[in-house]
Backbone as a chain_set.jsonl record, in Angstrom:
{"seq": "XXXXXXXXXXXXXXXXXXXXXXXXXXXXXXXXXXXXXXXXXXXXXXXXXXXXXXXXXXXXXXXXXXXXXXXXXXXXXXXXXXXXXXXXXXXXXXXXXXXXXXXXXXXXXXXXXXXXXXXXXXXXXXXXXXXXXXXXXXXXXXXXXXXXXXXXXXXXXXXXXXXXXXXXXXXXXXXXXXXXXXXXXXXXXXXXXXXXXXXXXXXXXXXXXXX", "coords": {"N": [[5.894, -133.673, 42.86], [9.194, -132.627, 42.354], [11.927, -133.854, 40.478], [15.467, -134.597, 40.829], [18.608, -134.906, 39.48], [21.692, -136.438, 40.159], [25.418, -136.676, 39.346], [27.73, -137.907, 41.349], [30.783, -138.719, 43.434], [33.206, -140.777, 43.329], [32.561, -143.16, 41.837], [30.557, -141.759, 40.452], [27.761, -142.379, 41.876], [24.101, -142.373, 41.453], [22.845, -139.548, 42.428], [19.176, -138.471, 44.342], [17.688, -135.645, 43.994], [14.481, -135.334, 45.952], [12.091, -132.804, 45.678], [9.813, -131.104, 47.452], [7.57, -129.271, 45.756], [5.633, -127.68, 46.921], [5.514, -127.086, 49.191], [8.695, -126.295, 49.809], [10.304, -128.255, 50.75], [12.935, -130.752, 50.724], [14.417, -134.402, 50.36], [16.761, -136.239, 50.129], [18.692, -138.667, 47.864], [21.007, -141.322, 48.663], [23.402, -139.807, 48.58], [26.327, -139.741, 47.733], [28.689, -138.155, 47.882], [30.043, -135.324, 47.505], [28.929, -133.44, 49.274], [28.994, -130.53, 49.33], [28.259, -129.618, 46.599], [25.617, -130.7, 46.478], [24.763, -129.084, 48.474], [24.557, -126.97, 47.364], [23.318, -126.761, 45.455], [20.598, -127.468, 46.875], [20.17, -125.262, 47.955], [20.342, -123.122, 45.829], [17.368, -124.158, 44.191], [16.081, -123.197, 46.255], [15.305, -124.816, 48.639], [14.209, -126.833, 51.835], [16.382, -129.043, 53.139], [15.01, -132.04, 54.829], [14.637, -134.639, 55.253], [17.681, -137.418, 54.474], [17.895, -140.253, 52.67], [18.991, -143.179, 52.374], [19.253, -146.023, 50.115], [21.396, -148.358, 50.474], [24.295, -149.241, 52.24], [27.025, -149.118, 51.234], [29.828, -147.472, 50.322], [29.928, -145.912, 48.389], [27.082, -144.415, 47.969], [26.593, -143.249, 50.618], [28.804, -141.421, 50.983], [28.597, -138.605, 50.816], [26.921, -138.161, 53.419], [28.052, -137.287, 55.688], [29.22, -134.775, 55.311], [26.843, -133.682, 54.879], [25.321, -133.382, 57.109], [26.792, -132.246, 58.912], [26.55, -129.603, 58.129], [23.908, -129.53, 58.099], [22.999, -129.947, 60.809], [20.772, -132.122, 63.035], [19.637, -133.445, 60.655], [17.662, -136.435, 59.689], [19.206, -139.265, 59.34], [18.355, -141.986, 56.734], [18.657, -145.325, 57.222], [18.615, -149.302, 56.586], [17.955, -151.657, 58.982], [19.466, -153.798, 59.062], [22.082, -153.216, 57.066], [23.038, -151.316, 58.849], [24.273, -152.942, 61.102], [26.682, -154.068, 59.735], [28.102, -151.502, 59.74], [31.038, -150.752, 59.445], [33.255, -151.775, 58.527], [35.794, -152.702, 55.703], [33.798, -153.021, 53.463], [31.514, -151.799, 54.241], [31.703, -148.851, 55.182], [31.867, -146.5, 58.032], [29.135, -144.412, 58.386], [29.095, -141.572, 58.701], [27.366, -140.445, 60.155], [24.863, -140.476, 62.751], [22.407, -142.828, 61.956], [18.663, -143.686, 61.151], [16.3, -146.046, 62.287], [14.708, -148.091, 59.279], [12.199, -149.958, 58.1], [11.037, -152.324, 55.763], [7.9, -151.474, 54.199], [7.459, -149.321, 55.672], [6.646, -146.186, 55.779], [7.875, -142.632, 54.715], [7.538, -139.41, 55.298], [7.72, -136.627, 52.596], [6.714, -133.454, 53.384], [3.399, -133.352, 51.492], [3.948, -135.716, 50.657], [3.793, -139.577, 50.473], [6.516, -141.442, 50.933], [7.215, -144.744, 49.78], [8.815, -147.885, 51.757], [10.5, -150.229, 50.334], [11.892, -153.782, 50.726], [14.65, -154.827, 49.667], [16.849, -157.421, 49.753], [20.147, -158.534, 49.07], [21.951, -157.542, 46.866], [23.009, -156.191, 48.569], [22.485, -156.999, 53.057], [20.553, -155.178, 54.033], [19.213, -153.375, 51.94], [16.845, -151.35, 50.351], [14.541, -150.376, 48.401], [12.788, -147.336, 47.161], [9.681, -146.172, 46.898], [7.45, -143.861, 45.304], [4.114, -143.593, 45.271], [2.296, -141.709, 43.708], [3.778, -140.385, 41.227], [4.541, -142.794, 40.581], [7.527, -143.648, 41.081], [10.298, -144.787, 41.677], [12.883, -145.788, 43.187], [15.794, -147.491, 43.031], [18.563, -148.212, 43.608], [20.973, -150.078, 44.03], [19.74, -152.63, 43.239], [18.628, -152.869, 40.62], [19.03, -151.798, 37.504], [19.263, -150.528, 34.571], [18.367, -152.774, 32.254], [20.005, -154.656, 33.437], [21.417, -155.843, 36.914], [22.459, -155.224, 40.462], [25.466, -155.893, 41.434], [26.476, -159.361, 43.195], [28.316, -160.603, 44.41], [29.89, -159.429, 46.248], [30.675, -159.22, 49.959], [27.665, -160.083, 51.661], [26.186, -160.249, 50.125], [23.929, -161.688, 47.565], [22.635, -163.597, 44.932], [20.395, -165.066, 44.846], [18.502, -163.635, 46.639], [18.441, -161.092, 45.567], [16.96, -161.752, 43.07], [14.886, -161.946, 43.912], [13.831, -160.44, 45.014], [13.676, -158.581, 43.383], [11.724, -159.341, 41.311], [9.359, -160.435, 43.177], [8.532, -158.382, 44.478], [9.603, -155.932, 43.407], [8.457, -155.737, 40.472], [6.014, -156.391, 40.421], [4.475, -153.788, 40.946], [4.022, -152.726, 38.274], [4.214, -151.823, 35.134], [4.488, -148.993, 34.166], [5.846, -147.992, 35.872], [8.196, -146.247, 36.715], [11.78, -146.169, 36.78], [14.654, -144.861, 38.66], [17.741, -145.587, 39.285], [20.474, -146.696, 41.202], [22.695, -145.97, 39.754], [23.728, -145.174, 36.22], [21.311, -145.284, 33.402], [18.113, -144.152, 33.705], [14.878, -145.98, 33.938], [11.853, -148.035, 33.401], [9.844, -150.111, 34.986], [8.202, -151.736, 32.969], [9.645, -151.953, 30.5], [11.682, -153.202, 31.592], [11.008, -155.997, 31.804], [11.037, -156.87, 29.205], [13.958, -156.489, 28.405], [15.111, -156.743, 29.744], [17.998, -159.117, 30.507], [18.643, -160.874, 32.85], [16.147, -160.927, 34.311], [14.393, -161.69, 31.928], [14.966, -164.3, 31.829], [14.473, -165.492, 33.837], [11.467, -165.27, 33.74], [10.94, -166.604, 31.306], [11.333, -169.116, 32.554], [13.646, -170.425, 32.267], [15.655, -170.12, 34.412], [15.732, -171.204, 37.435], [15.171, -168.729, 40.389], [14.691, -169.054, 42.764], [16.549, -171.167, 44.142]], "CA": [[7.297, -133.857, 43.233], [10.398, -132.678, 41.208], [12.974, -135.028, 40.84], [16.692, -134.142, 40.028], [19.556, -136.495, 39.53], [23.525, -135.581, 40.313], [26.117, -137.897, 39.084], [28.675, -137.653, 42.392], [31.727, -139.327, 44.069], [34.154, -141.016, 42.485], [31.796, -143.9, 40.849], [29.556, -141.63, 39.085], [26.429, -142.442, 41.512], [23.267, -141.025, 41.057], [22.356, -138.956, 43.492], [18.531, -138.03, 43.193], [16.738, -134.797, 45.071], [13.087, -135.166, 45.858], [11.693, -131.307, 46.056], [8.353, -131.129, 46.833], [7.248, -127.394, 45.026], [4.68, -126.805, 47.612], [6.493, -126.772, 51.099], [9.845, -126.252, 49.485], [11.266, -129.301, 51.32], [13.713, -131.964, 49.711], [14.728, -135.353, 50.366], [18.178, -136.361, 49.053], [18.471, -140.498, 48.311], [21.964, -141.399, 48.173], [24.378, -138.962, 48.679], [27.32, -140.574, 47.855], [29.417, -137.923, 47.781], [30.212, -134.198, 47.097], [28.04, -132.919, 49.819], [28.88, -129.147, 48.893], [27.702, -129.279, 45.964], [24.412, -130.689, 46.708], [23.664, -127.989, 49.432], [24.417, -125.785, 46.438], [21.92, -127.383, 44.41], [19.178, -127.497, 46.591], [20.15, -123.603, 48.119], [19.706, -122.415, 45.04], [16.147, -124.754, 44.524], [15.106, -122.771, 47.362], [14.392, -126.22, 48.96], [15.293, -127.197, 53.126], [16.751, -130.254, 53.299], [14.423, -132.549, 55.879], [15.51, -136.354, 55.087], [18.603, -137.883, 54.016], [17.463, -141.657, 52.654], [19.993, -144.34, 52.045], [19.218, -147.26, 49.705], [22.212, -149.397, 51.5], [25.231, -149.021, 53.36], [28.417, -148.544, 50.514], [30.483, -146.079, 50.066], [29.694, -144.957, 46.873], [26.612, -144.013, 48.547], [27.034, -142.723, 52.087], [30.005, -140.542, 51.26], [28.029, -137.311, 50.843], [26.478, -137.703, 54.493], [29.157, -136.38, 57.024], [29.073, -132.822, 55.211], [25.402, -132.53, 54.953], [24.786, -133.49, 58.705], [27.56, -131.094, 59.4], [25.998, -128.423, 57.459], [22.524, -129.315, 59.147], [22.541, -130.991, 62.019], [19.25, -132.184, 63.182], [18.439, -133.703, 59.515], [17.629, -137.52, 60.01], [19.629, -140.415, 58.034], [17.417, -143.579, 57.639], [19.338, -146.75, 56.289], [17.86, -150.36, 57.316], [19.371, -151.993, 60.236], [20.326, -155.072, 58.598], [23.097, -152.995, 56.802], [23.284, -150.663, 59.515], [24.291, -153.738, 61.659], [27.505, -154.579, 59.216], [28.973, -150.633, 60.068], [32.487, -149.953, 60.106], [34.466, -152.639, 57.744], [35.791, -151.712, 54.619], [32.848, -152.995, 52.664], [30.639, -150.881, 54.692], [32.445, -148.156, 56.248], [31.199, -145.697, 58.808], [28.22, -143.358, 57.51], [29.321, -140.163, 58.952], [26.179, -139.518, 61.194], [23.925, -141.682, 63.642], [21.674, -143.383, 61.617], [17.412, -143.689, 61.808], [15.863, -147.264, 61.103], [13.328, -148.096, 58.493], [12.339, -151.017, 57.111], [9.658, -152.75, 54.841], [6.307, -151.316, 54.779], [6.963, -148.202, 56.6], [6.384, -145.197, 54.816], [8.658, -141.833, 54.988], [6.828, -138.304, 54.688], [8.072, -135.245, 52.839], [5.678, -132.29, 52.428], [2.294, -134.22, 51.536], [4.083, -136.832, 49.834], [4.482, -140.685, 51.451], [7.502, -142.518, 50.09], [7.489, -146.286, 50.648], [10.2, -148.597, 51.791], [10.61, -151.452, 50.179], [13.157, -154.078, 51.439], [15.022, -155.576, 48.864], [17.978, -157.613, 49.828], [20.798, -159.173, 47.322], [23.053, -156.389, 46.581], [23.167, -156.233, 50.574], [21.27, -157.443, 53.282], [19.721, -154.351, 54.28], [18.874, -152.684, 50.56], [15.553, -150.928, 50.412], [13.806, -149.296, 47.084], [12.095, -146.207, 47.675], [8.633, -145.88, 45.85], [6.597, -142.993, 45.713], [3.1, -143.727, 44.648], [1.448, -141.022, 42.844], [4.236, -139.894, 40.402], [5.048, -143.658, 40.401], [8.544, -143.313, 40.994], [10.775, -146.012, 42.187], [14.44, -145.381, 43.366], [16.079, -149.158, 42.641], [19.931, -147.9, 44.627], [21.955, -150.847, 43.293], [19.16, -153.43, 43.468], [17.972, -152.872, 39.629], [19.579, -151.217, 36.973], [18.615, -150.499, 33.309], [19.047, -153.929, 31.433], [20.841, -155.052, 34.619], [20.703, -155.881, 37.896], [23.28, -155.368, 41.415], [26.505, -157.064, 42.259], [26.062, -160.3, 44.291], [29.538, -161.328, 44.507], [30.384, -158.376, 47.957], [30.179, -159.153, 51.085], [26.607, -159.569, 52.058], [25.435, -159.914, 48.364], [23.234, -162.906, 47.671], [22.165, -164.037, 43.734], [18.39, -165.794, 44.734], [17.427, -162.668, 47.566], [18.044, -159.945, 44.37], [16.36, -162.113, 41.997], [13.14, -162.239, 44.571], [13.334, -158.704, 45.459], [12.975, -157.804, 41.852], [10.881, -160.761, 40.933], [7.942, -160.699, 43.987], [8.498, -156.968, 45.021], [9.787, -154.734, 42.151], [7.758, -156.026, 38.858], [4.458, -156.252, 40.783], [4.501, -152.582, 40.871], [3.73, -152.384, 37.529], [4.707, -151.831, 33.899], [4.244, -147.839, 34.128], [6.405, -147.454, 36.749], [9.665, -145.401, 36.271], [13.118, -146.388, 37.949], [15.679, -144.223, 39.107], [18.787, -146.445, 39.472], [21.736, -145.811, 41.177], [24.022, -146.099, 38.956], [23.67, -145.777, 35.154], [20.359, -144.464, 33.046], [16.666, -144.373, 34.118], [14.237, -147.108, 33.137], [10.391, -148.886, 33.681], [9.426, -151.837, 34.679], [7.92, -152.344, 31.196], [11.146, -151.738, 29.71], [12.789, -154.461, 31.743], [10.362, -156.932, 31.999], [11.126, -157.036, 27.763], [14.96, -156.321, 27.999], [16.54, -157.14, 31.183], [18.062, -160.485, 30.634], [18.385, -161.662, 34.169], [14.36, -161.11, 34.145], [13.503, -162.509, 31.282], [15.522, -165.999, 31.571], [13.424, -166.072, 34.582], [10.269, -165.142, 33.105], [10.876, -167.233, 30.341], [11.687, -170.341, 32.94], [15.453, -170.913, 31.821], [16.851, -170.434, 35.826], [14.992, -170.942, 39.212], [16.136, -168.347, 41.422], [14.394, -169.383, 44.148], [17.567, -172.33, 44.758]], "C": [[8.194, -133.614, 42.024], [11.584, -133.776, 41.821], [14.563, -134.441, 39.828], [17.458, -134.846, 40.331], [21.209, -136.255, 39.312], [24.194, -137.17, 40.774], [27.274, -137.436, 40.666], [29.15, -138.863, 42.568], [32.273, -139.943, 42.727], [33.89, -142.418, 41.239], [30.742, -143.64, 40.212], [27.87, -141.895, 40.612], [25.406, -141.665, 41.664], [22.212, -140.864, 42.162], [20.97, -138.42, 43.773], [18.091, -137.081, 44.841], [15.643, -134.835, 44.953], [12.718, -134.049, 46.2], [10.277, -131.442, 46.243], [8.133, -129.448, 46.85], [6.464, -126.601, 46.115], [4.871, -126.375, 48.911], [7.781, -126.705, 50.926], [10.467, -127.304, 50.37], [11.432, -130.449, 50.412], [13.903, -132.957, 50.709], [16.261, -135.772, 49.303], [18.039, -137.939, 49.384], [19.943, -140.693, 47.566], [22.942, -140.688, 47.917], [25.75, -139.614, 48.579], [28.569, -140.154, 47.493], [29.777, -136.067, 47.345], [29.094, -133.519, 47.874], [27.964, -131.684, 49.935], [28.051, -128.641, 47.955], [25.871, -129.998, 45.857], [23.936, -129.989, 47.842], [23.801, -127.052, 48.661], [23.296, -125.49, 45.972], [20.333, -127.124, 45.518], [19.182, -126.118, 47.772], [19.378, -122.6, 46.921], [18.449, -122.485, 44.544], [15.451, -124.196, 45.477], [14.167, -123.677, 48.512], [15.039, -126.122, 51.142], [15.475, -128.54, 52.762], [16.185, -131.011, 54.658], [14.772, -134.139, 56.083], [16.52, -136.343, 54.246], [18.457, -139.817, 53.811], [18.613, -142.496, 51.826], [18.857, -145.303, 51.297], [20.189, -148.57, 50.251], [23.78, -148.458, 51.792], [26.831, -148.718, 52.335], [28.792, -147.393, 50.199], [30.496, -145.225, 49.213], [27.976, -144.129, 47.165], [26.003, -143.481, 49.573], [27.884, -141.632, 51.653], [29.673, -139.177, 50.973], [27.444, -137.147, 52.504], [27.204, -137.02, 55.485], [29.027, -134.998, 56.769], [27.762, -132.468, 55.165], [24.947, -132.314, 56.214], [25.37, -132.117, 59.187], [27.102, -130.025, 59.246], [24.664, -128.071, 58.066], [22.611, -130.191, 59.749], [21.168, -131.165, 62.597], [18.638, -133.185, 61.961], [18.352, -135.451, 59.821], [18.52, -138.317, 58.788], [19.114, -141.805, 58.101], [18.108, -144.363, 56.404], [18.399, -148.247, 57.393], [18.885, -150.552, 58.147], [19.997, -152.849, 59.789], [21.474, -154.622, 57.75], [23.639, -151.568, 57.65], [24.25, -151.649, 60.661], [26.282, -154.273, 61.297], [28.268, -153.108, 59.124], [30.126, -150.91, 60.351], [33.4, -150.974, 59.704], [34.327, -151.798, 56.918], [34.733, -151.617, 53.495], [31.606, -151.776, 53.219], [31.295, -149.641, 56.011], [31.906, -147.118, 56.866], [30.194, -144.56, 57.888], [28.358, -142.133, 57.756], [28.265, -139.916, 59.862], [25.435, -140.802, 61.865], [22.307, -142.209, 62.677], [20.041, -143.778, 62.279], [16.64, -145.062, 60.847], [14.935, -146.94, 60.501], [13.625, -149.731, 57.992], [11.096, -151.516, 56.389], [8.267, -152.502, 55.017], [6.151, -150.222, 55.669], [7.412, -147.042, 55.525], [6.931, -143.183, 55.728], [7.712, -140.729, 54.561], [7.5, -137.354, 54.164], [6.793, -134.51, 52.504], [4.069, -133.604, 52.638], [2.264, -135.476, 51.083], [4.532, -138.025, 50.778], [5.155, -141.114, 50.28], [7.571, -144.008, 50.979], [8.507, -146.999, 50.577], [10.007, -149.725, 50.982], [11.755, -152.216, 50.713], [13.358, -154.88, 50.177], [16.51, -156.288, 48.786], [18.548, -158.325, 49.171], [21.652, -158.398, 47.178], [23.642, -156.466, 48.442], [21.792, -156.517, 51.208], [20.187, -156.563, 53.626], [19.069, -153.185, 53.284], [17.464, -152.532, 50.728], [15.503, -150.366, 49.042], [13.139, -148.431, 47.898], [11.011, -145.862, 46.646], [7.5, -144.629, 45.958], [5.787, -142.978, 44.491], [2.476, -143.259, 43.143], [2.036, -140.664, 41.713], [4.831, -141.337, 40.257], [6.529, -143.639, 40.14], [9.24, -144.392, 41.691], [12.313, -146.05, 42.164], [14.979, -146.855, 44.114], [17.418, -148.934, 43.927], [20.455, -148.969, 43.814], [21.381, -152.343, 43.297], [18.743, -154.199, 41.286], [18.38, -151.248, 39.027], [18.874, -151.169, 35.165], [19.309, -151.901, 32.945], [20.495, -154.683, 32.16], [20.646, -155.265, 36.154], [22.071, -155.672, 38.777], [24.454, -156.505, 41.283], [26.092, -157.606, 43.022], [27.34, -160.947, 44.995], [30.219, -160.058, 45.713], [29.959, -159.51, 49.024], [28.513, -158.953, 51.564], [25.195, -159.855, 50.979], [24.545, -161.928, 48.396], [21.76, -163.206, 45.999], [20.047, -164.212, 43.803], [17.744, -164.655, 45.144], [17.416, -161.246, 46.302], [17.102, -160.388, 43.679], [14.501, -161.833, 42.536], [12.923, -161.361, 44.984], [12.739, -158.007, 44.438], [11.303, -158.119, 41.409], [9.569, -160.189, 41.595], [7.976, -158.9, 44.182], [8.82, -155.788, 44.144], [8.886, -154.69, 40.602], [6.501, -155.978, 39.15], [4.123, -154.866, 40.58], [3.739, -151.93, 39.697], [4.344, -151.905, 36.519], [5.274, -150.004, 33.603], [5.306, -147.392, 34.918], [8.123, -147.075, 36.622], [10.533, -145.705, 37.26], [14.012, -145.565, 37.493], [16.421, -145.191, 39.885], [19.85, -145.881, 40.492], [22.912, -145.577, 40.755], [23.23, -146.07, 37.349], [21.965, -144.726, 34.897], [19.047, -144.771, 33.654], [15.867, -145.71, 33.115], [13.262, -147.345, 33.235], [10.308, -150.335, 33.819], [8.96, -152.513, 33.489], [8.714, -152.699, 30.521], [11.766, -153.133, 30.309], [12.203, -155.734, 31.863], [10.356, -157.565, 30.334], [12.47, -157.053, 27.792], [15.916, -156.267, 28.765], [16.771, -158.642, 31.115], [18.634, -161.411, 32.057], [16.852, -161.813, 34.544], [13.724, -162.142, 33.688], [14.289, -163.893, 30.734], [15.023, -166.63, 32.781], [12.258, -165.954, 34.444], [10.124, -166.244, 32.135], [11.027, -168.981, 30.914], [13.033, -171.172, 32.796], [16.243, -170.786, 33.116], [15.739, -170.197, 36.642], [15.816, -170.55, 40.377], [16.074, -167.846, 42.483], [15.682, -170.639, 44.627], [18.824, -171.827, 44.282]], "O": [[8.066, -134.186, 40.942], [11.933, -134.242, 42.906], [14.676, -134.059, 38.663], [17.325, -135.535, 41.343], [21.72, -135.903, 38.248], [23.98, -138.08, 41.574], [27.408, -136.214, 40.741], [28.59, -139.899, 42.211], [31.963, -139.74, 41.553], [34.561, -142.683, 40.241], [30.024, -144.425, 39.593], [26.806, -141.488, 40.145], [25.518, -140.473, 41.951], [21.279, -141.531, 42.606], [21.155, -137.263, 43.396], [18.105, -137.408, 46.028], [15.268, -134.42, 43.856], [12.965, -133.947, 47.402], [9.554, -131.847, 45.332], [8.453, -128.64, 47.722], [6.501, -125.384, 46.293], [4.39, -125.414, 49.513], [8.37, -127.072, 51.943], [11.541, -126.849, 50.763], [10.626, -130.986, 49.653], [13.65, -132.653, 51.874], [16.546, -135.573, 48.122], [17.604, -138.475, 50.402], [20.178, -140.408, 46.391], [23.49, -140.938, 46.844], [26.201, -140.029, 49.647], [29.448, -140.872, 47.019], [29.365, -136.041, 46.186], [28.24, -132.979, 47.171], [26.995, -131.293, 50.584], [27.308, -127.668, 48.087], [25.088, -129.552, 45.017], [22.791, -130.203, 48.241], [23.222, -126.028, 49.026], [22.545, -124.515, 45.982], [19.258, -126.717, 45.079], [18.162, -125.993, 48.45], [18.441, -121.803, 46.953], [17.93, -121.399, 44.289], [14.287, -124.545, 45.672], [13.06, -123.499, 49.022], [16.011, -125.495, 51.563], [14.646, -129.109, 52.051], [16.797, -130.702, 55.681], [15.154, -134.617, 57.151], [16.547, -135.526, 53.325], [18.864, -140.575, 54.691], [18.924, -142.256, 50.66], [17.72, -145.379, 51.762], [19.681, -149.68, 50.41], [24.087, -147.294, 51.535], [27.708, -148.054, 52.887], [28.105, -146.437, 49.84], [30.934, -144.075, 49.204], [27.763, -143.17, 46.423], [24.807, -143.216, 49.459], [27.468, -140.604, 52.186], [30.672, -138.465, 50.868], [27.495, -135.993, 52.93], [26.675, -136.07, 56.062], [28.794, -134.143, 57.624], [27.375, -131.312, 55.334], [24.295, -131.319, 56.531], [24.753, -131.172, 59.678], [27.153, -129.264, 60.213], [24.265, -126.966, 58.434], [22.326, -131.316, 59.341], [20.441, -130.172, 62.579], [17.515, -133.681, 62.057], [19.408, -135.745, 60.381], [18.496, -138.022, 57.593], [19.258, -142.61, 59.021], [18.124, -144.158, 55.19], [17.817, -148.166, 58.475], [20.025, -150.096, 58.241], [21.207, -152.849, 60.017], [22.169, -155.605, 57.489], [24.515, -150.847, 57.173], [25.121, -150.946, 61.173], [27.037, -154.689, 62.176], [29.246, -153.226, 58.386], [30.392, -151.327, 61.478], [34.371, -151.157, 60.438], [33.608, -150.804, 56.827], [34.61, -150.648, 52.745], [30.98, -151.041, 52.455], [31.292, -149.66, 57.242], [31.197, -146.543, 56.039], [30.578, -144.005, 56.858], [27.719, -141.386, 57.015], [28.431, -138.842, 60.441], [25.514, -141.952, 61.432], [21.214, -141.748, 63.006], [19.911, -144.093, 63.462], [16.443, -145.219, 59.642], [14.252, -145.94, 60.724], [14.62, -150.388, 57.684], [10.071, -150.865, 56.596], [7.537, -153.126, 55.788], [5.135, -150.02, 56.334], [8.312, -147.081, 54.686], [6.537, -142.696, 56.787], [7.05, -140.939, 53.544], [8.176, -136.813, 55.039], [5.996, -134.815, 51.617], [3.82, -134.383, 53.558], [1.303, -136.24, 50.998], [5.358, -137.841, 51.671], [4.759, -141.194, 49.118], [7.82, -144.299, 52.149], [9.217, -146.964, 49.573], [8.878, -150.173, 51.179], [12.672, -151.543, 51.183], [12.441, -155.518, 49.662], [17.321, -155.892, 47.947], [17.839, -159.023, 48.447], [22.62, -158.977, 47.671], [24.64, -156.826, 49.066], [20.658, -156.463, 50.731], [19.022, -156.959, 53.579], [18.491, -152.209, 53.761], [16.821, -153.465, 51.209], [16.538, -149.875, 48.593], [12.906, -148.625, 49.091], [11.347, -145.308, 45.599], [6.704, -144.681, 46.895], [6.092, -142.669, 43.339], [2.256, -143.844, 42.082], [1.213, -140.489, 40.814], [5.91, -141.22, 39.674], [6.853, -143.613, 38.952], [8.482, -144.986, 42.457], [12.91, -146.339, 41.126], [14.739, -147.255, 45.254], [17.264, -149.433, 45.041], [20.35, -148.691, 42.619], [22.183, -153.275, 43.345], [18.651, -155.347, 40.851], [18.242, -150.133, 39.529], [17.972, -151.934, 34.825], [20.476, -152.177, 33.222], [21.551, -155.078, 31.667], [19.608, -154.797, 36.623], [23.063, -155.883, 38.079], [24.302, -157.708, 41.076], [25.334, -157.038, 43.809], [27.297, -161.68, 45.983], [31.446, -160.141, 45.752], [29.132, -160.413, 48.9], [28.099, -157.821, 51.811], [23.97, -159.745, 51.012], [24.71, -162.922, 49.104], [20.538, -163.066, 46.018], [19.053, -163.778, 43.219], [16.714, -164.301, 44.57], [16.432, -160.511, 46.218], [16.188, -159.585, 43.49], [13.449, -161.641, 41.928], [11.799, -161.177, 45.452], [11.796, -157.216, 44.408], [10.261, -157.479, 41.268], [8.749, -159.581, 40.908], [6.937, -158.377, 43.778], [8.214, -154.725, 44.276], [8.769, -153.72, 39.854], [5.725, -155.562, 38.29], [3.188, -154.805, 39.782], [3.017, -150.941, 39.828], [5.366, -151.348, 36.921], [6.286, -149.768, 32.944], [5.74, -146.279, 34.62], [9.024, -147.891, 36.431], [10.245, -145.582, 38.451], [14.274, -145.403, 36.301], [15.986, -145.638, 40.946], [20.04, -144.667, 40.566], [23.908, -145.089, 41.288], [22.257, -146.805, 37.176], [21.509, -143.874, 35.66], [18.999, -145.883, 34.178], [16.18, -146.181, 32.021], [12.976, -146.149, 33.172], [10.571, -151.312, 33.118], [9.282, -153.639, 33.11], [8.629, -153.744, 29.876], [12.253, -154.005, 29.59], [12.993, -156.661, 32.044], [9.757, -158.622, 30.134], [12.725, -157.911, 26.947], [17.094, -155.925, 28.666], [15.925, -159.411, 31.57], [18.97, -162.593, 31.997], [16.45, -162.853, 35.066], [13.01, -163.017, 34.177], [14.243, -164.392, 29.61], [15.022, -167.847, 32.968], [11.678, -166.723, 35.211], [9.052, -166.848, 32.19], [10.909, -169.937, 30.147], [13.292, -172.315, 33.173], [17.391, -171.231, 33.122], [14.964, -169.241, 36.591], [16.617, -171.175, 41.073], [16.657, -166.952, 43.096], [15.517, -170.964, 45.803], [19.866, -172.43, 44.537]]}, "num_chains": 1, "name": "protein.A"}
């Protein structure tokens, strides 16, 4: 799998294309905006576009879907339901296309590659990671950030359910394992399990954020 990463919309986030080389089909996670120029990008990649995968429901990432649907209709958009559910306020405002569930434990195909859902809610209630195994790859969306972690203070947002998404479901993963954020620079669980201080003041026993 190649992986490419386009800063878009008007907060910068990061948009990433999964290509797989051998069936020229992509995966886009997070489109959140400038949906021209990512059918540029993966025209010229020589890629089709077959999924469109949401990490959650804000606008800073949704706002690329309306022009790619438009552009191909037919391509699927899978967001969870639990922030599929909270459609059409201003915190979560319409996604541009009819939405396809997923949620924890079900696993997305492109090409020969499975990507797994994770559910990780806290940032919102319906936030998923996206992990793909073999190139250990792990696309956080606004759950887990380099030496940082999601807003909890939105609509929806919730301090203990980030901390235990990271905590029981993101660090198990392993030390090796590379994150693609959505926002901001790339990172490893190794890396933050040493230098993320919301981590390690719970690692270290200084906040229980299970209460």
């Amino acid at each position: 799998m190649q992986i490419k990463v386009m800063q878009v919309g008007q907060l910068g986030t990061n948009c990433y294309l999964l290509e797989d080389e051998e069936t020229r089909t992509a995966a886009v996670v997070d489109p959140g905006g400038e949906g021209a120029r990512i059918l540029a990008q993966l025209k010229a990649d020589g890629m089709e576009l077959k999924l469109i995968l949401l990490t959650h429901a804000h606008f800073d990432h949704t706002g690329g879907v309306a022009e790619l649907c438009a552009a191909l209709p037919g391509v699927p958009v899978y967001l969870h339901p639990a922030d599929a559910a909270l459609v059409g306020g201003d915190v979560f405002p319409a996604v541009g296309a009819e939405t396809t569930p997923y949620q924890d434990g079900d696993v997305v195909k492109l090409g020969k590659m499975d990507i797994e859902v994770l559910h990780t809610p806290g940032h919102t209630p319906g936030h998923v990671a996206l992990y793909e195994p073999d190139s250990k790859s792990l696309f956080t969306g606004d759950t887990l950030f380099r030496e940082s972690i999601g807003r909890t203070d939105l609509p929806g947002g919730d301090y203990s359910w980030i901390m235990r998404s990271i905590l029981d479901s993101l660090i198990p993963l392993g030390e090796e394992v590379h994150i693609y954020p959505g926002h901001g620079p790339e990172s490893t669980i190794g890396h933050e399990t040493l230098y993320n201080p919301f981590i390690v003041e719970v690692l270290n026993e200084e906040i229980n954020y299970r209460n």
